[in-house]
Backbone as CSV, one residue per row, in Angstrom:
resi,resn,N_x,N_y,N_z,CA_x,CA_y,CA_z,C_x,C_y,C_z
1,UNK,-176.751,53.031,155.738,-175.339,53.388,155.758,-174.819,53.620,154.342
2,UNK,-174.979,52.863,153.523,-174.984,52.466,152.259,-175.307,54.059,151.485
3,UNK,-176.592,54.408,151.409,-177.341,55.802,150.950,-176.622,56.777,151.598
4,UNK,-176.086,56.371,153.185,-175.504,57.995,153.537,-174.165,58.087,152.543
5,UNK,-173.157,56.881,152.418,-172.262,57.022,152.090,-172.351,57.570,150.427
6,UNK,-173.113,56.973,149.891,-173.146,57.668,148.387,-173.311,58.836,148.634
7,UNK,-174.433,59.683,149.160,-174.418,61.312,149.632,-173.574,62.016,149.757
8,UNK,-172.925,61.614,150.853,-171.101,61.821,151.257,-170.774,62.143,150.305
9,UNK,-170.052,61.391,149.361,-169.313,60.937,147.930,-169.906,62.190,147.082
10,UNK,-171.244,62.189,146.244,-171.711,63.069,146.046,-171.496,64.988,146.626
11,UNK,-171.634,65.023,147.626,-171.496,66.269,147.940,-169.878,66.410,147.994
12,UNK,-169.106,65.332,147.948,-167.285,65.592,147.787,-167.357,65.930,146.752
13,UNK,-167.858,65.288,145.813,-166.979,65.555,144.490,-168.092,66.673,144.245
14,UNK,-168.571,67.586,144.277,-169.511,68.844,144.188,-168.355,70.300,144.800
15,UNK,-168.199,69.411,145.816,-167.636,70.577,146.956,-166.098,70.571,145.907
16,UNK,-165.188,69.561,145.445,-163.830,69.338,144.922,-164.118,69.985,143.451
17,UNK,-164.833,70.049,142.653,-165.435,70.691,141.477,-165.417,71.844,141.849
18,UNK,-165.871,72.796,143.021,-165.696,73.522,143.266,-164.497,74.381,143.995
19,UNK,-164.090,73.463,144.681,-162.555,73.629,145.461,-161.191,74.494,144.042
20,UNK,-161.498,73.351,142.818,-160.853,72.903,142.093,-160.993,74.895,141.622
21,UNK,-161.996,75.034,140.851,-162.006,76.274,140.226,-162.166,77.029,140.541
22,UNK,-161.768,77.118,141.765,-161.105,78.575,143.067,-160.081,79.133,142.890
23,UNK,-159.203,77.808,142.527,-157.833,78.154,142.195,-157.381,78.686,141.447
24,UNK,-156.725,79.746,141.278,-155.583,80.568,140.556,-154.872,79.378,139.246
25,UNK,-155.161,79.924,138.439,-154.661,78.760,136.763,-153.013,80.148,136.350
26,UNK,-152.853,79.682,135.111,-151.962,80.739,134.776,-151.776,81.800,134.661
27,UNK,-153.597,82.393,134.249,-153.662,84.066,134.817,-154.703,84.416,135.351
28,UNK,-154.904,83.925,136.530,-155.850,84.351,137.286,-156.759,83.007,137.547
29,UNK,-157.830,82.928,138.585,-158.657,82.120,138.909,-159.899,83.082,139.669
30,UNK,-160.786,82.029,139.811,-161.700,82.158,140.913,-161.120,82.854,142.178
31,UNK,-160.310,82.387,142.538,-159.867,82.865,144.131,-159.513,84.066,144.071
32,UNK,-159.111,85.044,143.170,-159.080,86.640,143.462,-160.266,87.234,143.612
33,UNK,-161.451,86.582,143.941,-162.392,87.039,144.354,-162.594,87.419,145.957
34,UNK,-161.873,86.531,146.402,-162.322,86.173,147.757,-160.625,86.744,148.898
35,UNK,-159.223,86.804,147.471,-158.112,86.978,148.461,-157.798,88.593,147.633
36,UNK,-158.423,89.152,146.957,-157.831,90.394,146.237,-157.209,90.163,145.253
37,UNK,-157.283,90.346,144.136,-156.901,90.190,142.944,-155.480,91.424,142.262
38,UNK,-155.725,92.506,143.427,-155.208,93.705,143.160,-153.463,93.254,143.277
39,UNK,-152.768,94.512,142.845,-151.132,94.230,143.252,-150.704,94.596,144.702
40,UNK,-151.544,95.114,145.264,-151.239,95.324,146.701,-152.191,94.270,147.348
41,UNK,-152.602,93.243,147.214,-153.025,92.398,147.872,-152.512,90.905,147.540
42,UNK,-151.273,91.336,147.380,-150.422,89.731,147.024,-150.089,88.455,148.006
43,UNK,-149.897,90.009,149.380,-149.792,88.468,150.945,-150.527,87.981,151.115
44,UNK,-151.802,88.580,151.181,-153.242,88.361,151.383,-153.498,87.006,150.299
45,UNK,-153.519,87.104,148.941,-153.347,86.402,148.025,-153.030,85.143,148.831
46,UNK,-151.756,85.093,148.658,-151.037,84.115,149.227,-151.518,82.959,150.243
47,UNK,-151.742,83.686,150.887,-152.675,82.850,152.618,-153.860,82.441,152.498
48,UNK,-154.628,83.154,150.866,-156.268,82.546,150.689,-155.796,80.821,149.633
49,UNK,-154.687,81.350,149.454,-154.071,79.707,147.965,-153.534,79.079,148.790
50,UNK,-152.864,79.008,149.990,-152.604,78.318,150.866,-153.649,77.543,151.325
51,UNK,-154.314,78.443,152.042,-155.423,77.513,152.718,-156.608,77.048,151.781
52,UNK,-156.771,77.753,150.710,-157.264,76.869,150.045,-156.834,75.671,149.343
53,UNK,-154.980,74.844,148.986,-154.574,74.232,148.790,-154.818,72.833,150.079
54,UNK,-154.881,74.045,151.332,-154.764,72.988,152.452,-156.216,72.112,152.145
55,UNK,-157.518,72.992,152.133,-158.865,72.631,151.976,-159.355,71.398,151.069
56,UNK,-158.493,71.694,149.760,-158.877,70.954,148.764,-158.104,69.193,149.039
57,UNK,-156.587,68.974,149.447,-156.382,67.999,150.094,-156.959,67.522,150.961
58,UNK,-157.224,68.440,151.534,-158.369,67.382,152.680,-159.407,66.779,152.191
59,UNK,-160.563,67.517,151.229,-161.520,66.938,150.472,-160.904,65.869,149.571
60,UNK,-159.830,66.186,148.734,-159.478,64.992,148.073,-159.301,63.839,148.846
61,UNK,-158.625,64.086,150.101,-158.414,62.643,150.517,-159.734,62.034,151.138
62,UNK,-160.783,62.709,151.646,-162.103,62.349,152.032,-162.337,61.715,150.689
63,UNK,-162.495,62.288,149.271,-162.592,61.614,148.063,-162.290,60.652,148.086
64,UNK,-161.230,60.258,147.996,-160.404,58.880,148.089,-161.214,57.553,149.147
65,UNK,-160.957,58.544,150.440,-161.772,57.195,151.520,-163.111,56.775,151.021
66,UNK,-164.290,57.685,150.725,-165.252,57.561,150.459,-165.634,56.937,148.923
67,UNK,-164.756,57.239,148.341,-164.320,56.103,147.328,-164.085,54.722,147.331
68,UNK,-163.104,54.526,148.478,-162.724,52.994,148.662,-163.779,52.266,149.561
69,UNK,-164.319,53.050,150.159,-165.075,52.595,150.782,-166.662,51.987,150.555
70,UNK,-166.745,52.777,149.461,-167.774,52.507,148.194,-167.809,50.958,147.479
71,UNK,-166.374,51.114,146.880,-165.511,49.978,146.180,-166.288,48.242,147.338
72,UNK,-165.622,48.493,148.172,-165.967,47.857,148.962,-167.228,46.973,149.163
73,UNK,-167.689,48.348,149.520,-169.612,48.195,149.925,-170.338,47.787,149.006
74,UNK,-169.991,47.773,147.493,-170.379,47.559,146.785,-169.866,46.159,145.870
């Protein structure tokens, strides 16, 4: 249980490292790759930083549990 949970943990903070530099910074990010970077693809834009905002909270808070839960176990 112990080994799965470090794994877990491991592949979060891999996947959140990555989550992280998807995101759009002050001029530009990773994520105009994937939502259009162009000026006519701004809604589009929009709905890929959304749900990728939604994505990355979720992993963070998996972070967190799998964190405390560590704390714990250990």
């Amino acid at each position: 249980m112990l080994v799965a949970l470090i794994v877990l943990h491991l592949l979060l903070t891999l996947g959140l490292i990555g989550l992280v530099l998807l995101h759009r910074g002050q001029g530009g990010g990773l994520s105009d790759m994937f939502g259009g970077g162009g000026g006519g693809g701004l809604q589009g834009s929009a709905v890929v930083e959304r749900n990728l905002d939604r994505i990355t909270v979720i992993a963070g808070a998996a972070f967190v549990t799998t964190n405390i839960l560590l704390v714990i176990y250990l």
